[in-house]
MOPAC internal coordinates of N, CA, C and O (Angstrom, degrees):
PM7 1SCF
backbone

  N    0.0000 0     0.00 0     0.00 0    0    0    0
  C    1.4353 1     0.00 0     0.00 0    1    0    0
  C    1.5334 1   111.58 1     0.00 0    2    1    0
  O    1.2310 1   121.20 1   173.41 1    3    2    1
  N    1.2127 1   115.30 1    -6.59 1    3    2    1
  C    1.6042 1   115.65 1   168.75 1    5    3    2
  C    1.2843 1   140.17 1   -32.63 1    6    5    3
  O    1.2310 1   134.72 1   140.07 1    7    6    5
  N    1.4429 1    89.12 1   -39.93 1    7    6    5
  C    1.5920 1   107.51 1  -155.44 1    9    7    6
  C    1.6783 1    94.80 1   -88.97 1   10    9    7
  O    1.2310 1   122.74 1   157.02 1   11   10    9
  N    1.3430 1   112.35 1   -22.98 1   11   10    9
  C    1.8852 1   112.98 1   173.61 1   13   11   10
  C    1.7197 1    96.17 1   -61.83 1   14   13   11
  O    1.2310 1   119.26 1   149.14 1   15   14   13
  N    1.1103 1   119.02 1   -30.86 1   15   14   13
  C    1.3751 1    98.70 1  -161.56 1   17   15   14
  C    1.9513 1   112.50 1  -102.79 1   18   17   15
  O    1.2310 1   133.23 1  -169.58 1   19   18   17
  N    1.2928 1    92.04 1    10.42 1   19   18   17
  C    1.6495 1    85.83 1   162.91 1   21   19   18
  C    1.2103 1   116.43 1   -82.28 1   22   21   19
  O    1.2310 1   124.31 1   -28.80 1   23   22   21
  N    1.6835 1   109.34 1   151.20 1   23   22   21
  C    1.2439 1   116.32 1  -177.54 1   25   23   22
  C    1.7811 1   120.29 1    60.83 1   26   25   23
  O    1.2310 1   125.25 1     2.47 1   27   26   25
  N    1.3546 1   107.52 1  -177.53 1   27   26   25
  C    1.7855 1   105.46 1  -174.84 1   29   27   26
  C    1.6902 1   113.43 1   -33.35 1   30   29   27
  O    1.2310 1   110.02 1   -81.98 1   31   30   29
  N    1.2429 1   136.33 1    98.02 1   31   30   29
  C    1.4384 1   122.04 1   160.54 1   33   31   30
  C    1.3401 1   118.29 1   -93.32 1   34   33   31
  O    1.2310 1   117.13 1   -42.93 1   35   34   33
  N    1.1486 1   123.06 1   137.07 1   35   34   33
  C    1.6759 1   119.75 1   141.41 1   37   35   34
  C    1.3776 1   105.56 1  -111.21 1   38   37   35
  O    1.2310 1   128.74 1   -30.50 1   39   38   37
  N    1.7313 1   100.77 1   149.50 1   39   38   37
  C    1.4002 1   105.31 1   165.41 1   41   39   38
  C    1.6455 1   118.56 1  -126.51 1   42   41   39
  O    1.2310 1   126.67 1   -22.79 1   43   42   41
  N    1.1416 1   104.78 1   157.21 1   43   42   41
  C    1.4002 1   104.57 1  -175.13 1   45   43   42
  C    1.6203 1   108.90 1  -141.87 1   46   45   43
  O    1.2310 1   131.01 1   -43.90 1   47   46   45
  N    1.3533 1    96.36 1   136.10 1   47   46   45
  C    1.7744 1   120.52 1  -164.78 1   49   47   46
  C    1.5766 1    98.09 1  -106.24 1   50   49   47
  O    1.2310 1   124.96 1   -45.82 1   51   50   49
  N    1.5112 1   108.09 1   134.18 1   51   50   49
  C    1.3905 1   113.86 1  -175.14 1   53   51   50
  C    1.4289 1   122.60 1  -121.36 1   54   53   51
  O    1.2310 1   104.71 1  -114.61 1   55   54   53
  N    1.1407 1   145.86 1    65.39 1   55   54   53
  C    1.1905 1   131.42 1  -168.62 1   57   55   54
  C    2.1584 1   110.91 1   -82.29 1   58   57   55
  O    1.2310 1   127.49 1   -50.83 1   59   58   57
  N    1.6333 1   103.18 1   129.17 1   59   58   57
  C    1.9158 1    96.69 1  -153.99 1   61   59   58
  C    0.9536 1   102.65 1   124.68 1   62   61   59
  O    1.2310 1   123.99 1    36.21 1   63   62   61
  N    1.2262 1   109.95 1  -143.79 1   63   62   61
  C    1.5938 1   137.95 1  -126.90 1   65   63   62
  C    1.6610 1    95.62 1  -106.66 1   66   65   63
  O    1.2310 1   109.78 1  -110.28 1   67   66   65
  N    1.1633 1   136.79 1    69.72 1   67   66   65
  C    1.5049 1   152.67 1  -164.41 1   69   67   66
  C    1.8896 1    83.47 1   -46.70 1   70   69   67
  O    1.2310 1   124.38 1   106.11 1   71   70   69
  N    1.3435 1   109.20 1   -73.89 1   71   70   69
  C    1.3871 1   109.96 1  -164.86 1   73   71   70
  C    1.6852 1   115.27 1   -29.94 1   74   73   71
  O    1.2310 1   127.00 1   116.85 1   75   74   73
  N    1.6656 1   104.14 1   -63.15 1   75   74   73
  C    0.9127 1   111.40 1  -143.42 1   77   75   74
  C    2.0306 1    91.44 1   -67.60 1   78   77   75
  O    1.2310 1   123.26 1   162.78 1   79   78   77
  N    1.0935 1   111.36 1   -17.22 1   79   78   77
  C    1.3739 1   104.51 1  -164.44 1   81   79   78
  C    1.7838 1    98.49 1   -69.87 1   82   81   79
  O    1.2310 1   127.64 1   131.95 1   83   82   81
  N    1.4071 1   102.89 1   -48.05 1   83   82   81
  C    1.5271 1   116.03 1  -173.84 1   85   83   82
  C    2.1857 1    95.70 1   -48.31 1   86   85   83
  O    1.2310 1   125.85 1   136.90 1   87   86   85
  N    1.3076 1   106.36 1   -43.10 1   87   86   85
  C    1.5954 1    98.98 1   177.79 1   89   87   86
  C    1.2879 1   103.04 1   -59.71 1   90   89   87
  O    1.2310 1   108.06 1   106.75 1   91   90   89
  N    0.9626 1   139.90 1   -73.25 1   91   90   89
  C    1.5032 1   136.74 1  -155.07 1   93   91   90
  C    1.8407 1   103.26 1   -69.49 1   94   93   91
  O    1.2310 1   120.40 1   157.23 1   95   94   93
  N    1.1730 1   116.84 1   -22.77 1   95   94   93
  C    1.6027 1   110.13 1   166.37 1   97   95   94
  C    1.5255 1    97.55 1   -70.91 1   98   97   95
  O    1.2310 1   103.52 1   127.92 1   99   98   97
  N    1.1986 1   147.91 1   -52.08 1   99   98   97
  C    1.1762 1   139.18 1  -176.65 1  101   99   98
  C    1.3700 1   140.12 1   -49.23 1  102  101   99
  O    1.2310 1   136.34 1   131.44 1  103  102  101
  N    1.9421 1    85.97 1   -48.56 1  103  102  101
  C    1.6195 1    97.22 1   166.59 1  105  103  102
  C    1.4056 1   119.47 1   -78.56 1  106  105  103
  O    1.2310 1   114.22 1   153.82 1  107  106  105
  N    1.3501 1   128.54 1   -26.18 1  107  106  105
  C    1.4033 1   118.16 1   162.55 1  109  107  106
  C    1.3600 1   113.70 1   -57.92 1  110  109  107
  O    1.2310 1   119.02 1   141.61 1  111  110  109
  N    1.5183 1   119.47 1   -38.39 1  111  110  109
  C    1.6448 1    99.74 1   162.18 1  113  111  110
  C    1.0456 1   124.29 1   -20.34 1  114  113  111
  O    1.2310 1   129.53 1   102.37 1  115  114  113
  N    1.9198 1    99.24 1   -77.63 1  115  114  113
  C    1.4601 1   104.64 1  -152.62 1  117  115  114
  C    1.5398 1   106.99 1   -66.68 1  118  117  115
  O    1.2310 1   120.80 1   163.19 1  119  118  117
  N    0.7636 1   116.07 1   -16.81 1  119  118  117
  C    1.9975 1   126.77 1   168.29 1  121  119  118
  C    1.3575 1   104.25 1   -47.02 1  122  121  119
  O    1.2310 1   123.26 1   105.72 1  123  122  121
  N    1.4498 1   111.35 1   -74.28 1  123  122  121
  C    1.5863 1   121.75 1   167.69 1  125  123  122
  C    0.7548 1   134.29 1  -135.22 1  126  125  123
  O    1.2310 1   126.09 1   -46.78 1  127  126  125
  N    1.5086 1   105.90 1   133.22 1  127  126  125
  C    1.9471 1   134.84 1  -160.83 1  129  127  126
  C    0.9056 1   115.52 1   -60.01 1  130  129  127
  O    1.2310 1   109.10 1   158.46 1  131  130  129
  N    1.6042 1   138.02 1   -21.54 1  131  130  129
  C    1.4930 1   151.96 1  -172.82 1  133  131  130
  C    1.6155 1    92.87 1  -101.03 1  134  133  131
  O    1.2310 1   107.95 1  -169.23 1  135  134  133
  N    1.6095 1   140.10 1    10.77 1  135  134  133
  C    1.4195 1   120.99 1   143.77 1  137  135  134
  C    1.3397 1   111.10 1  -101.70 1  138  137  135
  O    1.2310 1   123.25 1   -47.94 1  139  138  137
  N    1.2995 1   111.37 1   132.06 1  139  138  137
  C    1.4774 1   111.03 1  -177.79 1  141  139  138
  C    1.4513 1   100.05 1  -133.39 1  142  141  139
  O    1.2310 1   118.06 1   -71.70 1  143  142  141
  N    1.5808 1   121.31 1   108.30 1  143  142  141
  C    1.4834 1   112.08 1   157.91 1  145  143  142
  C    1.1852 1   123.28 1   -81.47 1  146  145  143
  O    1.2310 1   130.86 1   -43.80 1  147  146  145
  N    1.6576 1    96.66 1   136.20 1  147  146  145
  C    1.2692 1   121.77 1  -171.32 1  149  147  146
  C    1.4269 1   111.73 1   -93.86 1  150  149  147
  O    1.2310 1   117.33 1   134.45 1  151  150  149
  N    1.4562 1   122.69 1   -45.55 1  151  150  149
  C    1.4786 1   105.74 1   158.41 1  153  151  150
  C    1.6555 1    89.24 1   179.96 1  154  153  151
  O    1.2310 1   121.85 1    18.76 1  155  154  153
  N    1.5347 1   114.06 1  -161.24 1  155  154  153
  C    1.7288 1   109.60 1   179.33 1  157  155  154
  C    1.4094 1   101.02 1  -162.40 1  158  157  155
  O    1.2310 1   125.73 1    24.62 1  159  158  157
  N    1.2862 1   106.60 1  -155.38 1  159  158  157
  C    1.9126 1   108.60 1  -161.23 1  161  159  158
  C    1.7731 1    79.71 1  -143.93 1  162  161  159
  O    1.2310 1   131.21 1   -47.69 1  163  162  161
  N    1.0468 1    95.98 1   132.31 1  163  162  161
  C    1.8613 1   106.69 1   158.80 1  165  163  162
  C    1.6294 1   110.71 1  -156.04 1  166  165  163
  O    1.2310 1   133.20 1   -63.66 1  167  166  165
  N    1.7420 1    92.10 1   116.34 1  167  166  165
  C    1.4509 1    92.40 1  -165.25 1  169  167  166
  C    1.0104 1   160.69 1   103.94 1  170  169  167
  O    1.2310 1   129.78 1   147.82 1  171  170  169
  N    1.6635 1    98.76 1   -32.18 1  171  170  169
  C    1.7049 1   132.17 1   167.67 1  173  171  170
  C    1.4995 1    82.87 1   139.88 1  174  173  171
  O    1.2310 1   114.14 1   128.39 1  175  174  173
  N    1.6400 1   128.70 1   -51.61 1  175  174  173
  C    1.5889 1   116.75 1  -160.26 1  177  175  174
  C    1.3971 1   120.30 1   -95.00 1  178  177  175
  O    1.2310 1   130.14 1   -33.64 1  179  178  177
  N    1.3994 1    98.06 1   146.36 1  179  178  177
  C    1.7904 1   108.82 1  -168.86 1  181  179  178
  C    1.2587 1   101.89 1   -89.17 1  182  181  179
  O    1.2310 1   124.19 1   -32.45 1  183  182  181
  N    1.3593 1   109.56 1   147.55 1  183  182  181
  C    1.2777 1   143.21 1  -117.40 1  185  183  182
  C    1.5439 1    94.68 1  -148.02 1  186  185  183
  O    1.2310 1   109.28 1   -83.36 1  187  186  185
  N    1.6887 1   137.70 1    96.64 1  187  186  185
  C    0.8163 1   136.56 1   147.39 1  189  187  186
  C    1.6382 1   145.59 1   -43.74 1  190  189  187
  O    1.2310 1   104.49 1   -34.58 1  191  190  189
  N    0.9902 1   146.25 1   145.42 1  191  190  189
  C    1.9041 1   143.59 1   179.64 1  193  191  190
  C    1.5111 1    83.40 1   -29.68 1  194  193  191
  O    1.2310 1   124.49 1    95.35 1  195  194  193
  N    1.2281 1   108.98 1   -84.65 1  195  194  193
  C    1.7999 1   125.10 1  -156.27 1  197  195  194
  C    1.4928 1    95.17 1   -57.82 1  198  197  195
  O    1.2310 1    98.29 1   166.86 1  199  198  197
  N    1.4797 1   156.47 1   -13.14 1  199  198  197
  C    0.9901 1   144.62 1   128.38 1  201  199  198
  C    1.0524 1   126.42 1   -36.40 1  202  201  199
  O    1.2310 1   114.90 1   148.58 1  203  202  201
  N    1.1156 1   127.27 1   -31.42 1  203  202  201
  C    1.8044 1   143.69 1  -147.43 1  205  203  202
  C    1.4349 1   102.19 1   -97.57 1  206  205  203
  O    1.2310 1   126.74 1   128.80 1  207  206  205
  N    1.8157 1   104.64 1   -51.20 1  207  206  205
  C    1.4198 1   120.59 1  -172.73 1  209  207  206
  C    1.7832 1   100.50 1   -74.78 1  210  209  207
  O    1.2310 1   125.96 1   140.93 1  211  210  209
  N    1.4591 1   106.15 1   -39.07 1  211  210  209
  C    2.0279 1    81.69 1   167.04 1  213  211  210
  C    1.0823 1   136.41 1   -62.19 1  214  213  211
  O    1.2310 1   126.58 1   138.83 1  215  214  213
  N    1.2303 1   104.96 1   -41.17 1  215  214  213
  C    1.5076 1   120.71 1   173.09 1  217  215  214
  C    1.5949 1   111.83 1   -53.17 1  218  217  215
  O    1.2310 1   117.90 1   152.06 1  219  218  217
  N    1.2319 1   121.61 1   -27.94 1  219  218  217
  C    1.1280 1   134.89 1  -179.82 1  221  219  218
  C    1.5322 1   119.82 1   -64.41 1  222  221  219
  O    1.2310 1   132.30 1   134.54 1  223  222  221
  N    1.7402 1    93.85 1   -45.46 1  223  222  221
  C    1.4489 1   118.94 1   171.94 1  225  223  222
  C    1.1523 1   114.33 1   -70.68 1  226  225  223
  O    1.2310 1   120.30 1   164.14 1  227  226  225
  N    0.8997 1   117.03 1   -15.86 1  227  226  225
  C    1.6983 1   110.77 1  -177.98 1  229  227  226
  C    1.7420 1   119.77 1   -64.52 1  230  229  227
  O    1.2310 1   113.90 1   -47.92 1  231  230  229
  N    1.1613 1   129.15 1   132.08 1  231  230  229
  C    1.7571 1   115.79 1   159.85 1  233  231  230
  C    1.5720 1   125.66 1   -45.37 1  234  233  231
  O    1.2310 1   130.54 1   -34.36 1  235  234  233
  N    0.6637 1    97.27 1   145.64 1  235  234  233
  C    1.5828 1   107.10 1   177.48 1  237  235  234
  C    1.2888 1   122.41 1   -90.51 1  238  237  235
  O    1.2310 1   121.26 1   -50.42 1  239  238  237
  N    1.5258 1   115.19 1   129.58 1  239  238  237
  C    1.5189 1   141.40 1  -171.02 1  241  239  238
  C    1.2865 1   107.19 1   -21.40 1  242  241  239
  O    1.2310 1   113.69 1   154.77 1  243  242  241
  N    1.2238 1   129.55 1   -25.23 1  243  242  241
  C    1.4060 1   117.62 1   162.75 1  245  243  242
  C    1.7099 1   117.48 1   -93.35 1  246  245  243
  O    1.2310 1   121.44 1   137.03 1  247  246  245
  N    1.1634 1   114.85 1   -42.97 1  247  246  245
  C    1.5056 1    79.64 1   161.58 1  249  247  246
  C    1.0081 1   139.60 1   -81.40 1  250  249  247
  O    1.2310 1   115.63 1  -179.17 1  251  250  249
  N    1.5011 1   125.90 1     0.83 1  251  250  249
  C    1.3139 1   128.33 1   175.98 1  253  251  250
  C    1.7861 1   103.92 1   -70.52 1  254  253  251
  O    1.2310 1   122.20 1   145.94 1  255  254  253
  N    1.1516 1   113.40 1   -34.06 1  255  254  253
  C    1.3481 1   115.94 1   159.32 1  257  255  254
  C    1.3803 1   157.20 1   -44.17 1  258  257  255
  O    1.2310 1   136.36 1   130.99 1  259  258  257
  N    1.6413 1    85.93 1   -49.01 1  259  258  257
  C    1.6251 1   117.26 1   149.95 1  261  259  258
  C    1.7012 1   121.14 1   -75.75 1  262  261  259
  O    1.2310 1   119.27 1   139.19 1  263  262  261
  N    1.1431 1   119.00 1   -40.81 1  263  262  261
  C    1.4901 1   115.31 1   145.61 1  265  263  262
  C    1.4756 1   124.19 1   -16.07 1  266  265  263
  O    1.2310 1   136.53 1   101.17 1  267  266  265
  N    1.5733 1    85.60 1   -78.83 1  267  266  265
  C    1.6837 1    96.66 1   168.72 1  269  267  266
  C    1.4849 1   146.39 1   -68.17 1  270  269  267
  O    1.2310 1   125.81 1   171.20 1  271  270  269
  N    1.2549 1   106.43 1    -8.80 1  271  270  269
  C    1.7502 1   120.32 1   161.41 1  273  271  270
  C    1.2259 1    83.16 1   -89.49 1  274  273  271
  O    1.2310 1   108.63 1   123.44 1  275  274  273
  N    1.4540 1   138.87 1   -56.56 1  275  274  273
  C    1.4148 1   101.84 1  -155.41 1  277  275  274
  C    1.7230 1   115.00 1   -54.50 1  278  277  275
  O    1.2310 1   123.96 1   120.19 1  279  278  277
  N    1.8176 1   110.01 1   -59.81 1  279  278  277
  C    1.1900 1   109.65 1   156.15 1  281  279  278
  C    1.8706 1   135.48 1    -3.93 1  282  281  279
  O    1.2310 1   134.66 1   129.42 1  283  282  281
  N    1.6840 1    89.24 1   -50.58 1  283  282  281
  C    1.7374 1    97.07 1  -160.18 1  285  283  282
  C    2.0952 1    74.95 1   -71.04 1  286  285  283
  O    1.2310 1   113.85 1   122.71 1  287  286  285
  N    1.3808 1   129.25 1   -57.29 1  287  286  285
  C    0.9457 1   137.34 1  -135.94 1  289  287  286
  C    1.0776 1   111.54 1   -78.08 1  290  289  287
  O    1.2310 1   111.81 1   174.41 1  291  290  289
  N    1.4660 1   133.05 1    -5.59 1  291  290  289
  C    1.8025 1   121.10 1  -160.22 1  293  291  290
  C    1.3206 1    82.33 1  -114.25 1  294  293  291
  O    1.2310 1    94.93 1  -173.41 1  295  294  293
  N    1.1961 1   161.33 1     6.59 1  295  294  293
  C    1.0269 1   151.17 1   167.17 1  297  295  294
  C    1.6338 1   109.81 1   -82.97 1  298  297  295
  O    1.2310 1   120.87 1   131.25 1  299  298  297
  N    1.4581 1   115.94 1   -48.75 1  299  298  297
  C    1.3176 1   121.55 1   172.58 1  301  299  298
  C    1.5632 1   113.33 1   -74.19 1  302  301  299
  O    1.2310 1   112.62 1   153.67 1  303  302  301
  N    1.4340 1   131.53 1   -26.33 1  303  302  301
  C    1.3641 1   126.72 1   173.13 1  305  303  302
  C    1.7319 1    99.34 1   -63.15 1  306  305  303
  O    1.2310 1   119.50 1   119.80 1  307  306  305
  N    1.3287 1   118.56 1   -60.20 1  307  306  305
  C    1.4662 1   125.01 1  -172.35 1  309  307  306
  C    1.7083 1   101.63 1   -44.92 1  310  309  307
  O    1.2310 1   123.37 1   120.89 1  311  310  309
  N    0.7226 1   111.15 1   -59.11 1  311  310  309
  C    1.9119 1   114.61 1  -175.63 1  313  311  310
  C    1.6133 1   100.45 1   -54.81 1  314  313  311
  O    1.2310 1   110.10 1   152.03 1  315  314  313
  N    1.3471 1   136.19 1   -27.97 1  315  314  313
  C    1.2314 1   119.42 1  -128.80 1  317  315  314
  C    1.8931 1    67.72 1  -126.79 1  318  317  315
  O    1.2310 1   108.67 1   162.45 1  319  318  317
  N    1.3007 1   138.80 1   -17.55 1  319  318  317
  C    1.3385 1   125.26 1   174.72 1  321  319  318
  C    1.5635 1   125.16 1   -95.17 1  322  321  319
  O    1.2310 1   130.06 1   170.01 1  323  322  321
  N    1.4660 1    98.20 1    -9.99 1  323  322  321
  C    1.8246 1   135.37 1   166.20 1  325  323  322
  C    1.4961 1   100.81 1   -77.34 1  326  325  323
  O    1.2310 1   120.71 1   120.58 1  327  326  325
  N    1.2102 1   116.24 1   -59.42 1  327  326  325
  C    1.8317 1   115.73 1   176.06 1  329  327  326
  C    1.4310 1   115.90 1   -49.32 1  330  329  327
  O    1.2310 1   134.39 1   128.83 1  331  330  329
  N    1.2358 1    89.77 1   -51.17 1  331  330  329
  C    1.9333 1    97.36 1  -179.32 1  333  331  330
  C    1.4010 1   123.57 1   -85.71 1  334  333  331
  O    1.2310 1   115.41 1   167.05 1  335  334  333
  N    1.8134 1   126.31 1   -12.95 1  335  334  333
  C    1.4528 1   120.53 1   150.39 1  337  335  334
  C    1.4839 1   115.89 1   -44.64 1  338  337  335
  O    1.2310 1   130.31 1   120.89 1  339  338  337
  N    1.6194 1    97.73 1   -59.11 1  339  338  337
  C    2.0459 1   100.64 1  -166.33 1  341  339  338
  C    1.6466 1    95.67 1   -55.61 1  342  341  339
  O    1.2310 1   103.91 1   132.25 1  343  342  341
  N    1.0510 1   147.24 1   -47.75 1  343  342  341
  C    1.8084 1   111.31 1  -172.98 1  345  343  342
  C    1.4045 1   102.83 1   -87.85 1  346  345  343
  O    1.2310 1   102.64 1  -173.42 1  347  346  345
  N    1.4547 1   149.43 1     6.58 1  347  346  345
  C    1.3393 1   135.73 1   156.20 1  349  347  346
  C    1.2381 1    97.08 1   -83.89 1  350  349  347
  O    1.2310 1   104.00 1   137.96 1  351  350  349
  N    1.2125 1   147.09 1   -42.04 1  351  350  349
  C    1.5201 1   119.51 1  -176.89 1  353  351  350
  C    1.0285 1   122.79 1   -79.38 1  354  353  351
  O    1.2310 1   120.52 1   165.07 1  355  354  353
  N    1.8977 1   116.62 1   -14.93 1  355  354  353
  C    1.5686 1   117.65 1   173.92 1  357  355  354
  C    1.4063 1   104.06 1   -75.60 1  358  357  355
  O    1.2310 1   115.69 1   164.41 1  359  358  357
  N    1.6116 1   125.79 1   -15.59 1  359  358  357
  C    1.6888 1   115.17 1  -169.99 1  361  359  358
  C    1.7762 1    98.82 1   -99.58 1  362  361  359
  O    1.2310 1   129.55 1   164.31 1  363  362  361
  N    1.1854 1    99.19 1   -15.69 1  363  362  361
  C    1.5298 1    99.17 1  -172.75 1  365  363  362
  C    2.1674 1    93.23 1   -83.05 1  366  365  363
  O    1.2310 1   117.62 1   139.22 1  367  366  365
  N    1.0346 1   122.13 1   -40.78 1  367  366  365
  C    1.2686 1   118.57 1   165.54 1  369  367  366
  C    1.2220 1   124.14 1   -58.73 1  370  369  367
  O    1.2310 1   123.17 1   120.82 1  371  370  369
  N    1.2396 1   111.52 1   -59.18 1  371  370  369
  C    1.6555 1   112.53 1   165.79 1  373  371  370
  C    1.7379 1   113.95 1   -34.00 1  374  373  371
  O    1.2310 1   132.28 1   112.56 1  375  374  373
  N    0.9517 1    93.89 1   -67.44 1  375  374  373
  C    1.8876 1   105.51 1   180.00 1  377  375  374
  C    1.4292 1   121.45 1   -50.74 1  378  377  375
  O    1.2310 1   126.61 1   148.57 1  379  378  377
  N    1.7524 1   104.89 1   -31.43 1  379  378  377
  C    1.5442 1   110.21 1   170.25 1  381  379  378
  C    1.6774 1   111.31 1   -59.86 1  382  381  379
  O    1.2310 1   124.94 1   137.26 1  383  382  381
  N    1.7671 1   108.13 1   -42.74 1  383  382  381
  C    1.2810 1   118.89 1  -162.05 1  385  383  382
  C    1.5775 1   102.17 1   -79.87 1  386  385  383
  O    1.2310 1   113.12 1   167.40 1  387  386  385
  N    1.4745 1   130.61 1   -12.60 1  387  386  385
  C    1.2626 1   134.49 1   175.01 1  389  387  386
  C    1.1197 1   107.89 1   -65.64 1  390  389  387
  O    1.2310 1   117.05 1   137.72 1  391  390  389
  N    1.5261 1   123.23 1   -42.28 1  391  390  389
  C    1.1834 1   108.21 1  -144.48 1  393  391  390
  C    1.7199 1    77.09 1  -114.26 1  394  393  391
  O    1.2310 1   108.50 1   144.36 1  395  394  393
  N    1.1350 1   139.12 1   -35.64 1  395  394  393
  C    1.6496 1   118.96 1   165.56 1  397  395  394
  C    1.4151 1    99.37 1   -24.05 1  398  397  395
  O    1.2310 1   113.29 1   117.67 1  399  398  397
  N    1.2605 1   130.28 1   -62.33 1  399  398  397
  C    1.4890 1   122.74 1  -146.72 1  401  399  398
  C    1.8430 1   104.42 1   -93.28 1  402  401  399
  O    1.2310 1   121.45 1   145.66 1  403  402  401
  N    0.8361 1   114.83 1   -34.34 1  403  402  401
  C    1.6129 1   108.53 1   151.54 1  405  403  402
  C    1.5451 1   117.39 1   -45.16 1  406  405  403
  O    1.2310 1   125.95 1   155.96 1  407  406  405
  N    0.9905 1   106.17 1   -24.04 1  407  406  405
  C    1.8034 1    89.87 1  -165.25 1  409  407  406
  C    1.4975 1    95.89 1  -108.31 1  410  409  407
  O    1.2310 1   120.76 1   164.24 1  411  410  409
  N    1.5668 1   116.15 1   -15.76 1  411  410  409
  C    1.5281 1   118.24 1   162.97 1  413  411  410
  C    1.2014 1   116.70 1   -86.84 1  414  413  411
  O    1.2310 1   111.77 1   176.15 1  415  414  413
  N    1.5276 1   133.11 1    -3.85 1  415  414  413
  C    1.1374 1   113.26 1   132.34 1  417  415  414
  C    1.8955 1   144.02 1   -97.33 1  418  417  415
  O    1.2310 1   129.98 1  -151.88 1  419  418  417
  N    1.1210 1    98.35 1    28.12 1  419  418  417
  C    1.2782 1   114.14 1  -156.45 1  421  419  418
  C    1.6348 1    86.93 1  -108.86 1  422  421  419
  O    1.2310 1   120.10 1   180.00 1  423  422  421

């Protein structure tokens, strides 16, 4: 970890949302040219630029969340719009066959 601390350092301590911090270290980069990350520690392991910039890329704890209800959820919406066709098409049949026979006796 030496080599982070030659020359100008800042450091920054994150307790949260790891990602979102790595975004806002990034975009102040690109803001200004005189910040340059050099790399970081998460965890015990060091953490390269191009480490930094995935982490960066990543979604954030809430949508990775919402991802995942959605995930948990389209499986149970799909079943639950399959359950409820079979008695609308059995009442929508029924009703066809009502009125067949109404009009055959009519």
């Amino acid at each position: 970890m030496e080599e982070f601390l030659v020359g100008p350092t800042s450091l920054t301590f994150v307790q949260g949302d790891v990602a979102a911090a790595a975004k806002a270290i990034r975009d102040s980069a690109k803001a200004n040219a005189a910040l340059v990350v050099k790399g970081g520690v998460l965890g015990g392991n060091v953490l390269s630029p191009a480490d930094i910039t995935a982490l960066a890329d990543l979604p954030s704890r809430e949508e990775l969340l919402a991802k995942f209800a959605g995930a948990l959820q389209a499986p149970l919406s799909k079943t639950a719009r399959l359950l409820q066709a079979v008695p609308a098409k059995f009442a929508y049949g029924l009703n066809a066959l009502i009125e067949k026979q109404e009009q055959a006796a009519a």
